[in-house]
C-alpha positions in Angstrom: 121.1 0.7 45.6 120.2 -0.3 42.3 116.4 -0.1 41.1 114.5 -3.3 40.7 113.2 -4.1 36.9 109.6 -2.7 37.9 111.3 0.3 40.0 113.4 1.2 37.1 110.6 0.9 34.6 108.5 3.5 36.8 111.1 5.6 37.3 111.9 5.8 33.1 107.9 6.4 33.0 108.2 9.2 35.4 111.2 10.9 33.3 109.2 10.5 29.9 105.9 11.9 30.9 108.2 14.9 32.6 110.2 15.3 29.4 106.6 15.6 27.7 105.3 18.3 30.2 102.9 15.5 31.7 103.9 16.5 35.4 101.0 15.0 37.0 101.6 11.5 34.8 105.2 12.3 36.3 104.4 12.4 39.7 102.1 9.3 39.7 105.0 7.2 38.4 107.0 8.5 41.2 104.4 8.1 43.8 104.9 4.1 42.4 108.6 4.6 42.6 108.7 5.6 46.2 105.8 3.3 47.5 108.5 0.4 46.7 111.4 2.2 47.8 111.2 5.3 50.2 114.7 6.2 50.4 114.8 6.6 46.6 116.2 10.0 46.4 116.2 10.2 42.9 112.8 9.7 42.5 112.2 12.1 45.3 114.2 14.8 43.6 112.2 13.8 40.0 108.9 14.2 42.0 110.0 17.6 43.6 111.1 19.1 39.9 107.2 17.9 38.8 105.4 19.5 42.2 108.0 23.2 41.3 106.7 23.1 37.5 102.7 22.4 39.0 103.7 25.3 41.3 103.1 23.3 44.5 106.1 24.7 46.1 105.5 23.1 49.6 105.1 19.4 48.2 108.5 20.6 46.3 110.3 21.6 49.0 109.2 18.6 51.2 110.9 16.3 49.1 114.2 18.6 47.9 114.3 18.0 51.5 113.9 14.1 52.0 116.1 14.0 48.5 118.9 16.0 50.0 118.8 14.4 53.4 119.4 10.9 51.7 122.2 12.1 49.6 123.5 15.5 50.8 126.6 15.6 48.3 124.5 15.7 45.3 125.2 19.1 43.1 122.0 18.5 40.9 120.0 18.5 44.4 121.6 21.6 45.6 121.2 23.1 42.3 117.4 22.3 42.0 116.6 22.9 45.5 118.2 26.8 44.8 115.9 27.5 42.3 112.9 26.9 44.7 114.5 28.8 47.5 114.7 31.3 44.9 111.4 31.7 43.7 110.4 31.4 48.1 112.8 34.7 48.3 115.6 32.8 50.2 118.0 34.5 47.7 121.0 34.2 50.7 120.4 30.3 51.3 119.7 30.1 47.1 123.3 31.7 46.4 125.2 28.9 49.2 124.0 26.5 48.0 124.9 27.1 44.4 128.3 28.0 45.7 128.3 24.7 47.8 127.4 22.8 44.0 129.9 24.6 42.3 132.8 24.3 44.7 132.3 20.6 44.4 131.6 20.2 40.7 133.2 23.7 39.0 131.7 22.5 35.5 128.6 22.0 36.5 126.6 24.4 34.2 123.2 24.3 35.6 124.2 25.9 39.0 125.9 28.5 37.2 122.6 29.8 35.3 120.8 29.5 38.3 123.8 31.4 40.6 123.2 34.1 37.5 119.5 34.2 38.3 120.0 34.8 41.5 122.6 37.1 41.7 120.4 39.2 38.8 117.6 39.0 41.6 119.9 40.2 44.5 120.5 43.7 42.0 124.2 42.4 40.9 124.0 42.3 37.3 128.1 42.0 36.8 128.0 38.9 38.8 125.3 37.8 37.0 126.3 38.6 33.7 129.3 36.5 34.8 127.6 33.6 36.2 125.6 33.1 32.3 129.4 34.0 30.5 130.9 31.0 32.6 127.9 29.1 31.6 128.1 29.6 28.2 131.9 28.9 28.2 131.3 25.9 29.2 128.7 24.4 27.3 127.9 26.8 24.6 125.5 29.1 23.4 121.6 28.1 23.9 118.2 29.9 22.8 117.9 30.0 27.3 121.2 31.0 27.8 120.9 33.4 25.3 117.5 35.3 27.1 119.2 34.9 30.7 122.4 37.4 29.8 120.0 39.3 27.8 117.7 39.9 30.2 120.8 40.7 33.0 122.4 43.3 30.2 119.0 45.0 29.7 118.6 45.0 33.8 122.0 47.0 33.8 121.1 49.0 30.7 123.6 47.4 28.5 121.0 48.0 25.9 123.4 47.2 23.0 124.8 44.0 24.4 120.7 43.1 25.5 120.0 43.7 22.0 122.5 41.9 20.4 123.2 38.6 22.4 119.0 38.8 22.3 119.3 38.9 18.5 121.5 36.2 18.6 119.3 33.9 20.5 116.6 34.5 17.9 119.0 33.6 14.8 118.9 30.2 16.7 115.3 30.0 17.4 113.2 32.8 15.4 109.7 31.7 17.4 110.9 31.7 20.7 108.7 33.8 22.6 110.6 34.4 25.5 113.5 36.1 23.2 111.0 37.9 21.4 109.0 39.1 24.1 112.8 40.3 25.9 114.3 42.0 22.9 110.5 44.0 23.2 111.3 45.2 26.7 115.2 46.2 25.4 114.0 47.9 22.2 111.5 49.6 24.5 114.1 51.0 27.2 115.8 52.0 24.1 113.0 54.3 22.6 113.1 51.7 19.6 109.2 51.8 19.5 108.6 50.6 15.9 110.8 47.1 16.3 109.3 46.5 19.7 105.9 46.2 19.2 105.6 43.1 17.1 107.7 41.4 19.4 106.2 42.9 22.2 103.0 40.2 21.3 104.6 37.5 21.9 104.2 38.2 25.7 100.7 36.1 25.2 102.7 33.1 24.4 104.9 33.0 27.8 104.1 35.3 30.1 100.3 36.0 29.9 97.1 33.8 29.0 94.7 35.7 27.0 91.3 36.5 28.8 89.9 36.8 25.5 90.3 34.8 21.9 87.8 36.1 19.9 89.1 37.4 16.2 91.3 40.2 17.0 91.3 43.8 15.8 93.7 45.1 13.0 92.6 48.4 12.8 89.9 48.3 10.0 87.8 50.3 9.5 84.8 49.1 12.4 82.1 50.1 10.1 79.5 49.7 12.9 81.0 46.3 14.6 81.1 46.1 18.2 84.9 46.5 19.6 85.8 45.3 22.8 88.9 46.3 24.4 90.0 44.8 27.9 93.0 45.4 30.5 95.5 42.7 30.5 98.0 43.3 33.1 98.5 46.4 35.7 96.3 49.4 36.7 99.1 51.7 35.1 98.9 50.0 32.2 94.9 50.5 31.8 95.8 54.4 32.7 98.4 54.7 30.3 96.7 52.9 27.6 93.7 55.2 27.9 95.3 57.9 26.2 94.2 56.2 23.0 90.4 55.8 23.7 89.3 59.4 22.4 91.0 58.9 19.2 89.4 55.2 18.7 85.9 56.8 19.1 86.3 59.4 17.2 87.8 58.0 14.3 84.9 55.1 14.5 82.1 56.8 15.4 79.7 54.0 14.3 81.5 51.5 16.0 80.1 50.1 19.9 83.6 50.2 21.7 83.2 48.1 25.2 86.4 48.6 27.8 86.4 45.8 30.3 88.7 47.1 33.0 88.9 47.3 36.8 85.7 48.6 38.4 87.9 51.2 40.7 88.2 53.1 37.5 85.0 53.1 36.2 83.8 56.3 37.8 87.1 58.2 36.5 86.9 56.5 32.8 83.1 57.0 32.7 84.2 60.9 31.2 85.1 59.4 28.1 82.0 59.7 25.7 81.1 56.6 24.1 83.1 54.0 25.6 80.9 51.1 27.7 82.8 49.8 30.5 82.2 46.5 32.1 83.7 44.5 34.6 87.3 42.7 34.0 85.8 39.5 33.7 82.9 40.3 31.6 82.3 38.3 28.6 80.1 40.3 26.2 79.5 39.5 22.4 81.6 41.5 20.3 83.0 40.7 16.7 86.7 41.5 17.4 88.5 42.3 20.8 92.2 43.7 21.3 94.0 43.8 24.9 94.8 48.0 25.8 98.5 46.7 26.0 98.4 46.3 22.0 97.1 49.4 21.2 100.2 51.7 20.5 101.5 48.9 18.4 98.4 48.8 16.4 98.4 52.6 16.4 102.0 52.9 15.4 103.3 54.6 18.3 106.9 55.9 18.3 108.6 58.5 20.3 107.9 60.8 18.0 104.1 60.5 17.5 102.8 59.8 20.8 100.3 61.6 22.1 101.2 63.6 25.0 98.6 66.0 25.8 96.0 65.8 29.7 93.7 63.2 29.0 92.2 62.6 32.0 90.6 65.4 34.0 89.4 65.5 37.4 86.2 63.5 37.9 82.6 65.7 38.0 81.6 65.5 41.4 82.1 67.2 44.8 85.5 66.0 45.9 86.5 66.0 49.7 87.9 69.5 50.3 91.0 69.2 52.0 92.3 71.6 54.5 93.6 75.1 53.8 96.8 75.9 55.9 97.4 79.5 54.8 98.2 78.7 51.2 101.3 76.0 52.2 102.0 73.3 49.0 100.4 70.0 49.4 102.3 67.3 48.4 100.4 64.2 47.2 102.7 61.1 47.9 103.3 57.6 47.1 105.8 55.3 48.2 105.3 51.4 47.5 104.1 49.9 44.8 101.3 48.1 44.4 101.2 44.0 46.3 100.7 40.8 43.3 102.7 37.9 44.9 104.7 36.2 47.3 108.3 35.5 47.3 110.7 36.2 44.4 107.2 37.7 42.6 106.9 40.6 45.8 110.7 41.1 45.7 110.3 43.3 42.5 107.4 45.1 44.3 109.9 46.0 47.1 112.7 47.4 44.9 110.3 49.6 43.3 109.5 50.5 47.1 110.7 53.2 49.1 111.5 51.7 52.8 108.7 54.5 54.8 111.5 55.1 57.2 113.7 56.5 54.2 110.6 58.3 52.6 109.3 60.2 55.7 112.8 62.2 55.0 110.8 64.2 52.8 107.7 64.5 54.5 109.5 65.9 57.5 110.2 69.1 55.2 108.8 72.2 56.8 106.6 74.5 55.9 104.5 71.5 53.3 101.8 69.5 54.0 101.8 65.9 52.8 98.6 63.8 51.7 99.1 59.6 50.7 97.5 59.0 47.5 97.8 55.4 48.2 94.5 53.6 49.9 95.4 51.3 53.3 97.2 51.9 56.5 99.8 54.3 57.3 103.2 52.4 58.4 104.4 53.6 61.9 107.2 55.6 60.2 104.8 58.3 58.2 102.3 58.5 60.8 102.1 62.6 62.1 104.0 63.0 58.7 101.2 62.7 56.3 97.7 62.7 56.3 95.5 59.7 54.6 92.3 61.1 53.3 89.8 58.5 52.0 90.2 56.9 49.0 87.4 54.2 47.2 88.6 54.2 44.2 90.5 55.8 41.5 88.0 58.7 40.8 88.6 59.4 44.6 92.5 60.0 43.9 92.2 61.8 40.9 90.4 64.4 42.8 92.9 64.3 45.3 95.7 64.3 42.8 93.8 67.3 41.4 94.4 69.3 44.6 98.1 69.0 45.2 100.4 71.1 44.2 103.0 68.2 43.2 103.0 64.7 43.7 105.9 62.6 44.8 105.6 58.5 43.9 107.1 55.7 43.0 106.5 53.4 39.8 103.3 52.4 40.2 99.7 53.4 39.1 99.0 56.7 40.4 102.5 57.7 38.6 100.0 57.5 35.5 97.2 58.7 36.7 99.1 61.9 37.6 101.0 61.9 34.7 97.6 61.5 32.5 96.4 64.3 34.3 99.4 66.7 34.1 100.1 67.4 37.1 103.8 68.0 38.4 104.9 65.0 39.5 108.3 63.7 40.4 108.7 60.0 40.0 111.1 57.9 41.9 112.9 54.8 39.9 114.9 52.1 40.3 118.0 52.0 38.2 117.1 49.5 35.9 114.1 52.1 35.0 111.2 50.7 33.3 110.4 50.1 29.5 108.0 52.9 29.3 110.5 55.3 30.9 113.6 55.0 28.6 117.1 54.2 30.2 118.2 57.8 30.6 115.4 60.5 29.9 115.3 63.1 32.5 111.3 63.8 31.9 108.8 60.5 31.6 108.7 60.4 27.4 104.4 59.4 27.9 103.5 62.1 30.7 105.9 65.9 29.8 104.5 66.9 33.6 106.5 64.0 35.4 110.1 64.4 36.1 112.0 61.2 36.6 114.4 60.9 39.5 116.7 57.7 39.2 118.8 56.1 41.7 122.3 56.1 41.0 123.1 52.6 41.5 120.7 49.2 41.8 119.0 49.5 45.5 120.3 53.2 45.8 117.3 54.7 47.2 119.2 57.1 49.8 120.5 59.2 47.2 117.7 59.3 45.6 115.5 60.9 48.4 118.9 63.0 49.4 118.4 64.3 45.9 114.5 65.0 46.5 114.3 66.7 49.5 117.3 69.4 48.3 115.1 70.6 45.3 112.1 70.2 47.4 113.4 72.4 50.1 114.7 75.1 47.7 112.0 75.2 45.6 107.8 76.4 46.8 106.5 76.3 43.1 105.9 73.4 41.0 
């Protein structure tokens, strides 16, 4: 049915304040679209796009929905309505109904970016990385289409190809921060320290909002100014990053050097001399400010010059003494990462995970005792496997840490906080390892005391803790 003169002049509203990022503006021209005509699907697929960019992903689906009821053939609905299945975690219902799109319109060269997103979110990369190829065949090469086959090559640790097609997309568009802040994370798998850091800034304009935009620190000389440094993104990050605080105070002793950061560490940070620490959200006076994420750029970090040595130390008071069985090795351990979303955002968390069923393998290994070094309730599986002592807060697991004889974890904070404090630890990866972690390196390049155990294949975790429990059986030392 055709739109009437004032439908179709709301409806053209609609499209220009979405084509200027006005999504509310969008949606209220909508809302006029539909008050005439209800069973205007086009409107209702307009207004659904608007809700996903606001993030309303229930109003969104609600009228993908309606849309799709009303016209059920439409490719562009299917396509759209995958991409907010995809970001719910309905990957499965995501992929058909990209395949649905595409076996009705083959060119259509939306659906095949999106399949490629998908298919790089249900760990196959070749699929992917064939998905964006068919996409580029068909319509060419674009600054987006450029990052999405990056980002799949640097997933499967095609670091070259990342590097290159990534490079390419920048020779198009030499400010766009999501290629910039990409080629970072490929350079950085890579051990190509000295080209990733610039780029690596340009995470603050697309992935991150700065908590603080105060002048920023180029490492001058402080000269008595007040510093203030602040945590930016996760609690490894703030551990890792604290390597660097001893050499900032000592090589600007008359400087005030504030660290806002997490309060569960303040009781294990508070042994480094002259460094305040404040809440996360504090807002002090200072005269410049850097986030701990831009340190080792600042500081010219490579490989090479890192500094590797303990930095953290057990904290100074009387930890909980745990019990003695006749000199047998305690084995801290850690198997899921840390919780931040819902949907496609908690799928990473779970394929850094260990399922607890696969991981109390290992703590079935006689003659060890096994302690979780991760705060909250054990799951069914690891119950009479491993025993939970208490844990507040991070100086509580460092003292813990500080007891085993090895720990055994996943990618996730206390990873560092062992590492930090050199104690033999064996860390479990994914595949598509992590950017601090090189692509192939057998020990963790930041932490000599961690060995790195990788899964052979995307999802692979079976051979990983195969792997594990051999040398853990055969060997008592660490």
């Amino acid at each position: 049915m055709a739109k009437s003169a004032i439908g179709r002049a709301d409806f053209d509203a609609g499209n220009r304040h979405a084509a200027a990022g006005d999504w509310r503006g969008a949606i209220e021209s909508f809302d006029l679209c539909l008050a005439r005509n209800p069973k205007d699907w086009q409107a209702l697929a307009n207004r659904a796009n608007a809700w996903l960019r606001l993030d309303d992903t229930a109003r969104a689906l609600d009228d993908y929905l309606a849309a799709a009821a009303l016209n059920p053939e439409s490719a562009n609905l299917k396509s759209n309505l995958a991409v907010l299945l995809k970001e719910l975690g309905e990957l499965e219902l995501a992929c058909k109904l990209l395949e649905e799109a595409l076996a009705s319109e083959p060119g259509h060269v939306d659906a095949w970016s999106n399949l490629g997103v998908v298919r790089q979110h249900q760990l196959r990369y070749q699929d992917a990385i064939a998905c964006f190829l068919k996409a580029i065949e068909l319509d060419g090469l674009t600054p987006a289409r450029c990052n999405n086959l990056g980002n799949v090559c640097t997933s499967a640790l095609l670091l070259d190809d990342a590097i290159a097609v990534l490079r390419g997309g920048l020779e198009m568009a030499p400010d766009d921060a999501n290629l910039q802040f990409s080629l970072s994370i490929a350079l950085l798998l890579a051990g190509r320290y000295a080209e990733a850091w610039p780029l690596y800034e340009a995470r603050w304009r697309c992935i991150l909002a700065p908590r603080h935009v105060g002048p920023l620190w180029t490492g001058t000389p402080l000269e008595g100014r007040t510093l203030l440094l602040w945590a930016e993104q996760g609690l490894g990050d703030s551990l890792q990053m604290a390597r660097f605080l001893p050499r900032i105070r000592a090589e600007h002793r008359d400087a005030r050097i504030l660290l806002a950061c997490p309060e569960t560490f303040h009781r294990l940070f508070a042994q480094f001399d002259g460094i305040e620490l404040m809440p996360s959200d504090a807002s002090p006076a200072y005269d410049c400010q850097l986030p701990l994420m831009s340190l080792p750029g600042l500081l010219g970090a490579t490989l090479d010059t890192l500094p590797t040595e303990t930095y953290l130390r057990k904290p100074d008071f009387e930890a909980t003494a745990l019990p003695s069985m006749s000199g047998r090795p305690r084995v801290g351990v850690v198997w899921e990462s840390g919780r931040w979303g819902v949907g496609i955002a908690d799928a990473w968390r779970q394929h850094k995970s260990v399922p607890p069923a696969l991981f109390a393998e290992l703590c079935r290994m006689p003659g060890m005792d096994f302690f979780a070094l991760q705060p909250g309730a054990l799951p069914a599986a690891l119950q009479g496997l491993v025993a939970q002592p208490k844990i507040g807060d991070f100086a509580d697991t460092a003292a813990l840490a500080a007891q085993m004889d090895l720990v055994i974890c996943v990618d996730t904070a206390i990873l560092h906080l062992a590492g930090a404090m050199g104690r033999p630890t064996w860390a479990l990866l994914r595949a598509e390892s992590a950017p601090f972690f090189l692509a192939d390196a057998a020990t963790a390049p930041w932490y000599p005391s961690v060995r790195l155990w990788r899964q052979p294949a995307p999802g692979d975790w079976e051979t990983v803790v195969r792997d594990v429990a051999r040398q853990l059986a055969a060997q008592q030392t660490f």
